[in-house]
Every structure is written in C-alpha cells, then in structure tokens.
C-alpha positions in Angstrom: 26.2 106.4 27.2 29.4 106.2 29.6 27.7 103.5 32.5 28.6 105.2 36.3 29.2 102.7 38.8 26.6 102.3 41.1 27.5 101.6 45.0 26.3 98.6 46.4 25.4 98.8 50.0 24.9 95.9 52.1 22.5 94.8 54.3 24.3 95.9 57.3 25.4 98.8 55.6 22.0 99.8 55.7 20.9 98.5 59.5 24.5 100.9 60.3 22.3 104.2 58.5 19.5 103.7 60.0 20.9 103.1 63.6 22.9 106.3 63.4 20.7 108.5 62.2 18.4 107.3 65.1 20.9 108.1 67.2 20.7 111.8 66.0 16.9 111.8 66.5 17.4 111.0 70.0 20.4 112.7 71.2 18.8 116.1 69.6 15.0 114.9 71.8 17.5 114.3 74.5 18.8 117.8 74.3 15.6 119.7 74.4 14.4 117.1 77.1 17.3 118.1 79.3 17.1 122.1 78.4 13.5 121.8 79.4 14.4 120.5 83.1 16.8 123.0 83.4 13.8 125.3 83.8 11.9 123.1 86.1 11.0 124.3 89.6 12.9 120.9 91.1 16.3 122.3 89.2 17.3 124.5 91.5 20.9 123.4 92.0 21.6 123.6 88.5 19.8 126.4 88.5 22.3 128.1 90.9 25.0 126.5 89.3 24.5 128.2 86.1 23.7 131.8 88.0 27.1 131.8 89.9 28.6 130.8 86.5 27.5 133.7 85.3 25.7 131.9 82.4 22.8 134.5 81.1 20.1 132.4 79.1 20.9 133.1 75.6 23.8 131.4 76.2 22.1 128.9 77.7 19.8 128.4 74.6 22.3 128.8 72.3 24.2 125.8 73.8 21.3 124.0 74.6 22.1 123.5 78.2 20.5 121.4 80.3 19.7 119.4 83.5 19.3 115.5 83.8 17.2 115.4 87.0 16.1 112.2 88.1 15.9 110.7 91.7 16.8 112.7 94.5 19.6 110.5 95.7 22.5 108.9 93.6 23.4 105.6 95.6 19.8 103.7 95.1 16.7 103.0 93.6 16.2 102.6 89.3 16.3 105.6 87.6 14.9 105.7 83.8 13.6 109.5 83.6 15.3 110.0 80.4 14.4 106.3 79.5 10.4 106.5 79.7 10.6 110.5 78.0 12.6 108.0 74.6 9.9 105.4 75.0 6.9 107.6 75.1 8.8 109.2 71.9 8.1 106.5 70.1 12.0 105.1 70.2 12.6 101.2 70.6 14.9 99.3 73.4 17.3 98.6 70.7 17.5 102.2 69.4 17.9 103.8 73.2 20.3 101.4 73.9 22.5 102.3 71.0 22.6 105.6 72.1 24.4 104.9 74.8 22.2 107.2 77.3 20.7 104.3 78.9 21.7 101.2 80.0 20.3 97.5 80.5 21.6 96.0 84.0 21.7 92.3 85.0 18.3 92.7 86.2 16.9 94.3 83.1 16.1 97.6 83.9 16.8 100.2 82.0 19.1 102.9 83.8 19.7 106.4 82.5 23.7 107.2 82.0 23.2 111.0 83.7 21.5 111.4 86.9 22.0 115.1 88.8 24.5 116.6 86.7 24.2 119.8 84.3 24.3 118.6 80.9 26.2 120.0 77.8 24.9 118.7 74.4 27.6 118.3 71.8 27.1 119.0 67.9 29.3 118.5 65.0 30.5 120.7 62.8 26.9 120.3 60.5 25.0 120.4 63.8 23.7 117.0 64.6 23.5 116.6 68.4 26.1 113.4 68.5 26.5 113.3 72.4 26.4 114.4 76.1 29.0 116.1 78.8 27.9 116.4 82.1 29.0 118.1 85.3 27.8 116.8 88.6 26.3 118.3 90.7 25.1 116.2 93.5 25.8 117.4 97.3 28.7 114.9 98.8 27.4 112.9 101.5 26.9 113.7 105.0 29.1 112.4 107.7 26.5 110.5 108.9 26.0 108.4 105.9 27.0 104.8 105.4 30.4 103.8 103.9 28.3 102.1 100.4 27.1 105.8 100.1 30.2 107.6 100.5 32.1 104.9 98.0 29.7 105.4 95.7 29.9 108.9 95.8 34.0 109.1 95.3 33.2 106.9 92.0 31.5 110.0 90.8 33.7 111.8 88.2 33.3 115.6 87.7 32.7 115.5 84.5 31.3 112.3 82.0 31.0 111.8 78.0 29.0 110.1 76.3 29.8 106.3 75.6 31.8 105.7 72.3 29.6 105.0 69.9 29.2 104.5 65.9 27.8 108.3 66.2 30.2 109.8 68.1 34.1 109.5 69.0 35.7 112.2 71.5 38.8 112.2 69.3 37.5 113.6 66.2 34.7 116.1 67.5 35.2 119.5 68.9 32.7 121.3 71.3 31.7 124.5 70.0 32.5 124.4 66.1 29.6 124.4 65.0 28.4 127.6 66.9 31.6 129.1 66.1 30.7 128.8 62.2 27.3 129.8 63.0 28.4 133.0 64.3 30.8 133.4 61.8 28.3 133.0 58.9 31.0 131.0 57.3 32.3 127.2 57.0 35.7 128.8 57.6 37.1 130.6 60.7 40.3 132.9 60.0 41.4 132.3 63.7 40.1 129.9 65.9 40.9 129.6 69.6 41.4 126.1 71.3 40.5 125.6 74.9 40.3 123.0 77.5 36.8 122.7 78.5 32.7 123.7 77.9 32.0 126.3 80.3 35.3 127.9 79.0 33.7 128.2 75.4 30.8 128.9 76.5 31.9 131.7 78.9 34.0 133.6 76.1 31.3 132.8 73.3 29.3 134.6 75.8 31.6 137.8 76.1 31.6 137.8 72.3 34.9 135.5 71.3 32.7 133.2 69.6 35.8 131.9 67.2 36.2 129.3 70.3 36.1 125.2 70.4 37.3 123.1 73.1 38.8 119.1 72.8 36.5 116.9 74.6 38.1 115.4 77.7 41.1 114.2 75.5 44.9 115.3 74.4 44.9 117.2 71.3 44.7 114.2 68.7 45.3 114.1 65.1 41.5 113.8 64.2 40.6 116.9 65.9 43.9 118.7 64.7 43.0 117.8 60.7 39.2 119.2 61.7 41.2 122.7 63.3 43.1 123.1 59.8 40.3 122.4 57.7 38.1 125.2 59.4 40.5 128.2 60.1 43.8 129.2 58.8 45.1 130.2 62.6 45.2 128.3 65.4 45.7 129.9 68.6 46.1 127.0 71.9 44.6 128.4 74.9 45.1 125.1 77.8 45.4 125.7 80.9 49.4 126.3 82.2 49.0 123.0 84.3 51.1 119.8 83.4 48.7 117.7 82.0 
C-alpha cells in the first residue's frame, strides 16, 4: 500500500514530446525521400559521385544515402522539393519548420535547407533518424557568370548539418553507432574506432571494419566521449594527421 510518486508533466512538457517525436517521423520520411532520388534518372552527379567513391549499394542502403535534388541551379528561384513531399505527407508548417529542413523567408516561402548535395542521414544509437549531413555537389560557376553567382557560390560550404534542434545536437551524437551495434549484434562494442568523417565510416564499414563512428563536424566533446565509454571498452582515435 506504499503510494509511488506519480510525474507530473506540463503542458509544454507534453507540446516538447509531441514536437520531437515529429521530428523523428519526418527526418526518417526525409531519409527514404532522399535515398529514393538518389536513384532517379536526374541524379546523375551524385550518382557518379558515389561510383568514383567506390560506394557499392548495400552500403548505400545500409546508410540510407541519398540525394536532395531540387532546381538545377543554386543562385535563384524557390526551391521546396522536400517541402511539398512533408506537406503531401500529411506534416504541418509548424512541424516542417521545427525540423529544421525547411525554412520560412521574409517573403514566406518555404525553402528547403539542402539543394544539390549528397545527403547522409544520421541515427542515434536506438536508430531514430535525428538529422542530415550533406556534401555538395554542384558544378562551380563558369567564368562567364555574374559576380552574385559566383559569391553565392563561395558561400557554399562542403559539407552542412542539420540545424540544432530539440532532436538533435552534433556534440552528443556519433555517425555510425548505431550500425556499428547493429552489426555487432550487441549494445556494446569491445573496440570501437573513431574517425573524422561519413564517407570514412562508411568506406571501412564497407570493407568489413564495421566497429567504426565518426564525430560530426565537431572537436571530440565530452558528450560524445561519455557515449564512446559507455558503448565499447577500447577506444582507438583514427583523425586525420592534420592540425586541426
């Protein structure tokens, strides 16, 4: 007859739950949205990409890999592939916008966050889709082109994250941990190797080193380091031998 406390969740507690597990609903439709243009007739650079990577397609399945398509050029025009695909899943503005995939400009129109890059979904450890990396891989200008175009293309980083978000914070994920249990067939790796990037993991999980996770786009931080020790008793760092 011993009374056990009972937790009282607020209001906002609640709004909080139900926006992040939207979230999860349409990062993972966001995934298989991308994967599926990856195999469109219009994705051939990515296409190529992915060939001279040497990427064979389980990998490619087994990380989800994808292509955010959208207009043919990057310096004009409003481009809400990914935004209509959400909408016509039956996702609201508010939800979308949460996600962090789309934004609203001044003008109110909703613009998608990748356009022409290869995209690399990124799940947790339980293997929620929490956010997007992307690699662009849109042609530089020609020297013909205007000064706006060719600004606008320098802006253009090599690789992007997805936006912070209350599903997702770079510092305490790692890419790959979740398909390094799942080849394990166990929540805990004896050794696990550390790397710099996605195609890195990839590439090795590939070749058959699937203990492999990467940090995503950040210095080791302490977040990621407690999330190493909990799943593995070894650590082995493999950076790259540069200074940063």
């Amino acid at each position: 007859n011993i009374a056990l406390p009972v937790s009282q969740s607020s209001d906002e507690d609640d709004k909080l739950y139900y926006i992040r597990s939207k979230i999860y609903e349409i990062n993972k439709a966001t995934a298989m949205f991308y994967h599926k243009n990856l195999y469109n007739s219009s994705a051939k650079k990515a296409q190529e990409y992915v060939k001279k990577r040497k990427l064979d397609n389980k990998a490619l399945k087994e990380f989800c890999i994808g292509y955010a398509e959208n207009a043919n050029v990057l310096y004009s025009g409003n481009y809400n592939e990914l935004y209509k695909f959400l909408r016509s899943q039956g996702f609201k503005d508010e939800e979308i916008l949460e996600s962090k995939l789309v934004n609203k400009n001044e003008k109110g129109e909703f613009i998608d966050r990748f356009r022409k890059r290869l995209m690399f979904p990124i799940q947790d450890e339980r293997g929620r889709f929490i956010a997007f990396g992307g690699r662009i891989l849109i042609d530089p200008p020609k020297a013909d082109a205007s000064e706006e175009e060719k600004l606008a293309f320098k802006k253009q980083a090599k690789y992007i994250n997805s936006t912070e978000n209350i599903a997702y914070s770079k510092g305490r994920h790692l890419f790959g941990l979740y398909a390094a249990k799942k080849a394990a067939h166990t929540p805990t790796l004896k050794k696990v190797l550390i790397v710099e990037g996605y195609m890195d993991t990839i590439s090795l999980h590939q070749r058959g080193i699937t203990n492999v996770v990467a940090s995503l786009g950040t210095a080791l931080t302490e977040a990621q380091g407690r999330l190493l020790r909990k799943s593995s008793e070894q650590v082995i760092v493999g950076y790259d031998a540069d200074g940063a």
